[in-house]
N, CA, C and O of each residue as an XYZ file, in Angstrom:
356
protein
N     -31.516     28.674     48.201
C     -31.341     29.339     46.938
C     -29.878     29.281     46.495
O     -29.568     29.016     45.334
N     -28.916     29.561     47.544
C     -27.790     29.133     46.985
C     -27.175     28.171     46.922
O     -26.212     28.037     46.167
N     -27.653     27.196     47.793
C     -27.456     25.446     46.952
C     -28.171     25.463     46.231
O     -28.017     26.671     46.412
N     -29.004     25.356     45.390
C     -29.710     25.465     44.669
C     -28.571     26.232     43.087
O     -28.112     25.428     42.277
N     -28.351     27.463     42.947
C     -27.196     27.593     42.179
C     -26.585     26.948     41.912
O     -26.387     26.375     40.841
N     -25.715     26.859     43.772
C     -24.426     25.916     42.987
C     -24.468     24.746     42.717
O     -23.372     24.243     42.468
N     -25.592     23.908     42.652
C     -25.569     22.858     42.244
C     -25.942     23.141     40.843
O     -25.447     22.314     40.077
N     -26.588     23.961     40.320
C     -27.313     24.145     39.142
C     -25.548     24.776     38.669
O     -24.991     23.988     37.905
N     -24.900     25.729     38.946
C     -23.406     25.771     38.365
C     -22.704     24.410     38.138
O     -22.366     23.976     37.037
N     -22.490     23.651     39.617
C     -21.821     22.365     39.313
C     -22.224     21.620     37.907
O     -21.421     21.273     37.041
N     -23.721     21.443     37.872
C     -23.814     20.352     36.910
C     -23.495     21.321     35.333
O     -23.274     20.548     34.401
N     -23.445     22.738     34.947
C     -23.052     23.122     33.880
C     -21.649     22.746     33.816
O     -21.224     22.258     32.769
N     -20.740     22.948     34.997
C     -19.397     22.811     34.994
C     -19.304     21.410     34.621
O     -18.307     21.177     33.938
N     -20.129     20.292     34.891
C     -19.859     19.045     34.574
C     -20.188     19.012     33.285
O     -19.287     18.802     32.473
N     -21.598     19.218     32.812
C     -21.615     19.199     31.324
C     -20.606     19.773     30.419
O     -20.290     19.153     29.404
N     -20.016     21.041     30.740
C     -19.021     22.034     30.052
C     -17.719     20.905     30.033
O     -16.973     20.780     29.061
N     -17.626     20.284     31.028
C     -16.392     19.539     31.261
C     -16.696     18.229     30.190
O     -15.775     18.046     29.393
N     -17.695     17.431     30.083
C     -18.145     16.466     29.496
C     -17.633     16.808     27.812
O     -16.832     16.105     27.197
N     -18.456     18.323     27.146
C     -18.185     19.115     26.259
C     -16.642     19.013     25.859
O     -16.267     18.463     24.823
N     -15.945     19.497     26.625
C     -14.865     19.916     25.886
C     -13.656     18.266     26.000
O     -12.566     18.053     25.469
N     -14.488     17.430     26.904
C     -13.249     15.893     26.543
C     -13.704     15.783     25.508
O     -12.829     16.184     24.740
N     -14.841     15.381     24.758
C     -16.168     14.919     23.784
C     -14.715     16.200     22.740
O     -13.629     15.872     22.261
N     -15.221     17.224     22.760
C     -13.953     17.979     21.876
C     -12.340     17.862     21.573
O     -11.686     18.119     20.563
N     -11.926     17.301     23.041
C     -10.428     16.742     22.583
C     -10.221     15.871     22.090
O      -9.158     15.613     21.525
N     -11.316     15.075     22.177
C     -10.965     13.321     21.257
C     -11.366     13.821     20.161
O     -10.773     13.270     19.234
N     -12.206     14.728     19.751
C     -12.567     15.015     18.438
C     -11.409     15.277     17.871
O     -11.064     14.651     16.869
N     -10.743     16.103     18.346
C      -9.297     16.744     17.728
C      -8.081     16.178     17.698
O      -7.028     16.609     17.228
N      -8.316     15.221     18.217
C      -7.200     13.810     18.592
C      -7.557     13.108     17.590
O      -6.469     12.630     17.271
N      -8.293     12.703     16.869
C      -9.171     12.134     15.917
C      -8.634     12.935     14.431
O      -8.036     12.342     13.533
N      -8.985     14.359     14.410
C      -8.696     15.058     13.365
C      -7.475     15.438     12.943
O      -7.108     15.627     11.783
N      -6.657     15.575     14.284
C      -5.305     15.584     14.205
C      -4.401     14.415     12.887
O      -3.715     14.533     11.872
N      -5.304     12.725     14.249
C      -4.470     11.714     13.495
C      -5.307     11.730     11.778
O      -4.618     11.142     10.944
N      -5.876     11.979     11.539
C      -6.123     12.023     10.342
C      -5.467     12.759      9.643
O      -4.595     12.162      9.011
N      -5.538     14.236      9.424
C      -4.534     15.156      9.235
C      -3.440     14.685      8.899
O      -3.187     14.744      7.696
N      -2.503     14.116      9.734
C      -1.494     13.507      9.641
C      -1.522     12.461      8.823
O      -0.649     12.334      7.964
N      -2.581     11.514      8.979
C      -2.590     10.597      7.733
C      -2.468     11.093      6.401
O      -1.723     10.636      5.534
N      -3.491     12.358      6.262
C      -3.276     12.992      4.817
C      -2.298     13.538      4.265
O      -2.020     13.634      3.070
N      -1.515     14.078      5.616
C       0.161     14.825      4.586
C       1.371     13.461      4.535
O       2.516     13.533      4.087
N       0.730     12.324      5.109
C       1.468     11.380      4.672
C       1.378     10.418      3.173
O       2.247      9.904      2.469
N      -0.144     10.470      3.096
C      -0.325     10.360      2.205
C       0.051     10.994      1.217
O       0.859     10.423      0.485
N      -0.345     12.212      0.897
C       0.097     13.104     -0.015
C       1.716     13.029     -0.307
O       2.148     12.950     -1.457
N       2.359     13.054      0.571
C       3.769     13.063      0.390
C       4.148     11.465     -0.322
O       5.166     11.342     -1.003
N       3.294     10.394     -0.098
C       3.558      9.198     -0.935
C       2.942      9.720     -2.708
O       3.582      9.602     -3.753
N       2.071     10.074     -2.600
C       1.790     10.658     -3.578
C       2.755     11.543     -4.890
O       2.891     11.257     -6.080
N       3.355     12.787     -4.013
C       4.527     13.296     -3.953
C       5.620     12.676     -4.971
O       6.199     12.942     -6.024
N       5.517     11.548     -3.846
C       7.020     10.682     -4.232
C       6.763      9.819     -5.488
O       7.668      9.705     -6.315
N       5.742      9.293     -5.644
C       5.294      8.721     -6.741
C       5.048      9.681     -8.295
O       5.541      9.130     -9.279
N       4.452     10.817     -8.516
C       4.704     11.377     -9.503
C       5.825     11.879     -9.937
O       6.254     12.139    -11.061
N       6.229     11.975     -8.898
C       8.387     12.523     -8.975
C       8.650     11.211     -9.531
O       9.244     11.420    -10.589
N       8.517     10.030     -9.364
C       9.006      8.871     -9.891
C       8.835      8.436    -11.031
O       9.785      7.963    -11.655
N       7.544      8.501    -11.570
C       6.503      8.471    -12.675
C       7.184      8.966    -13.725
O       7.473      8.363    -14.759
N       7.522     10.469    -13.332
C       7.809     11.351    -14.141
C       8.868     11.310    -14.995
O       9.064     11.437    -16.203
N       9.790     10.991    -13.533
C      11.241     10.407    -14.063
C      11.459      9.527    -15.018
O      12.188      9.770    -15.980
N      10.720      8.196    -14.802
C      10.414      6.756    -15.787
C      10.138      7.384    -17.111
O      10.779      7.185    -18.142
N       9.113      8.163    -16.959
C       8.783      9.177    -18.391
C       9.863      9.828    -19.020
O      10.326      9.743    -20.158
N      10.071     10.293    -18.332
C      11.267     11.258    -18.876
C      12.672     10.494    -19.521
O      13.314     10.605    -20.566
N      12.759      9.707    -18.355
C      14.245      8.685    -19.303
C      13.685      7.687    -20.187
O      14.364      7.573    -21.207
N      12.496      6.788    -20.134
C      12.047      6.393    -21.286
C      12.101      7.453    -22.534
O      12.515      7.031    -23.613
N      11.720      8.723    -22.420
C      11.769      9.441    -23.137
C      13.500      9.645    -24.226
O      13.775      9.866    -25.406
N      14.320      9.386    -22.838
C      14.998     10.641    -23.612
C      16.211      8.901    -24.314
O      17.279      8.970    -24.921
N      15.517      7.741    -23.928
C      16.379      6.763    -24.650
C      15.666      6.692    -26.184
O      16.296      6.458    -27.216
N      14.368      6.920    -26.112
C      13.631      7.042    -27.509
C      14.346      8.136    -28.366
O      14.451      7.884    -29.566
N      14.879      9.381    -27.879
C      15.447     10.265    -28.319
C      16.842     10.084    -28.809
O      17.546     10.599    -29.678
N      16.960      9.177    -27.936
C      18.598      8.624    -28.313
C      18.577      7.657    -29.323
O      19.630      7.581    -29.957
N      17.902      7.085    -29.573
C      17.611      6.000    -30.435
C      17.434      6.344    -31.821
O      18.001      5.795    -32.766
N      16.226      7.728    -31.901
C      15.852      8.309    -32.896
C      17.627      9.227    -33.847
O      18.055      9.204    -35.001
N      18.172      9.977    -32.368
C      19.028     10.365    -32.784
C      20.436      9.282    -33.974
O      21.145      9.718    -34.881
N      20.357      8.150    -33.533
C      21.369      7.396    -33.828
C      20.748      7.400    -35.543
O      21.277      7.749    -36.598
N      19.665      6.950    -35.282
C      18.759      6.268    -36.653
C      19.410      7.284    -37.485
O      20.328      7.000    -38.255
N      18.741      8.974    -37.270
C      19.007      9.875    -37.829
C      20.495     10.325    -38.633
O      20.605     10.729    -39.790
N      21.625     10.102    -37.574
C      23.000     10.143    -37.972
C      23.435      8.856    -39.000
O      24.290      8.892    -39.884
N      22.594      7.736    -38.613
C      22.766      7.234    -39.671
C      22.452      7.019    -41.296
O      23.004      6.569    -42.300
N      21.411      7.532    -40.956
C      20.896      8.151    -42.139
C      21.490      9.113    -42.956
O      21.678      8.936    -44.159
N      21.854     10.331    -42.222
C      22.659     11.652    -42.959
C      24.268     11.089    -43.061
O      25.033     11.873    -43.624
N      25.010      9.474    -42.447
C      26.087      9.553    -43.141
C      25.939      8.743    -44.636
O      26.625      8.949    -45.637
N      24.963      7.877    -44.495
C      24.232      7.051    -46.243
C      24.044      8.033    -47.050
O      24.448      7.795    -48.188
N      23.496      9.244    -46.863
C      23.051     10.301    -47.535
C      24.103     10.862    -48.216
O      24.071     10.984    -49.441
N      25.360     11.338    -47.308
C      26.708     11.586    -47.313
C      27.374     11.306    -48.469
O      27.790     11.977    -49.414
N      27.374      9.801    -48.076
C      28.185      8.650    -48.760
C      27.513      9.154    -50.194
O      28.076      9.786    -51.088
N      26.249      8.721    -50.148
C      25.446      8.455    -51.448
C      26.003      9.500    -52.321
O      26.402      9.270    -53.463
N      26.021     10.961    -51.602
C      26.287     12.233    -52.408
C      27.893     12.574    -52.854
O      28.316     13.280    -53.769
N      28.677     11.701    -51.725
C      30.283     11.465    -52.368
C      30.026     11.159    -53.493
O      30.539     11.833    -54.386
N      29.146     10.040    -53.844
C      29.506      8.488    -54.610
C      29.051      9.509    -56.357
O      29.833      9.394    -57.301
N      27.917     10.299    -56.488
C      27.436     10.731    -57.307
C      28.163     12.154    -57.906
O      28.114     12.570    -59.063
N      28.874     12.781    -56.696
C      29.739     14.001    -56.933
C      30.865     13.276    -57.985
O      30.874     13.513    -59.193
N      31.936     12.228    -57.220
C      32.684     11.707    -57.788
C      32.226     10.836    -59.298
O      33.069     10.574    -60.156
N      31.087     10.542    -59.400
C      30.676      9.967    -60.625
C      30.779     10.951    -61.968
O      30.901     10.492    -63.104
N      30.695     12.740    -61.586
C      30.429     13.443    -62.526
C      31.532     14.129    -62.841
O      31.675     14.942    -63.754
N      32.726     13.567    -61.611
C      34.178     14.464    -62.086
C      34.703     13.780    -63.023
O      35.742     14.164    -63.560
């Protein structure tokens, strides 16, 4: 009866043991994945930070551009309104 146990213990202890390697590779597994994903993400990361940037200074040369147009405009305007002031003195 009590070989009988402990053999009937042994083989749970073996299955239990079987169990929990079967569980560390699982987690060895989930781990390296894991890790794949905050690497990923962080390329990710780095890419909309980049994106953004491209956006943003494309942006702000359009702005600069617009601005110039604009100043040039209000000194023609300028001029124009010298040219018509002085016409009526």
């Amino acid at each position: 009866m009590v070989e009988s146990y402990l053999e009937s213990a042994e083989e749970r202890a073996s299955s239990s043991e079987a169990k929990v390697n079967t569980m560390e590779e699982e987690l060895r597994v989930v781990t390296a994945n894991f890790k794949s994903l905050e690497v990923s993400e962080e390329k990710v990361k780095k890419q909309t930070v980049i994106q953004s940037l491209n956006f943003n200074h494309a942006g702000f040369f359009k702005a600069c551009r617009r601005e110039e147009a604009l100043s040039t405009q209000i000194h023609e305007l300028t001029t124009k309104q010298n040219e018509v002031e002085s016409s009526f003195k």
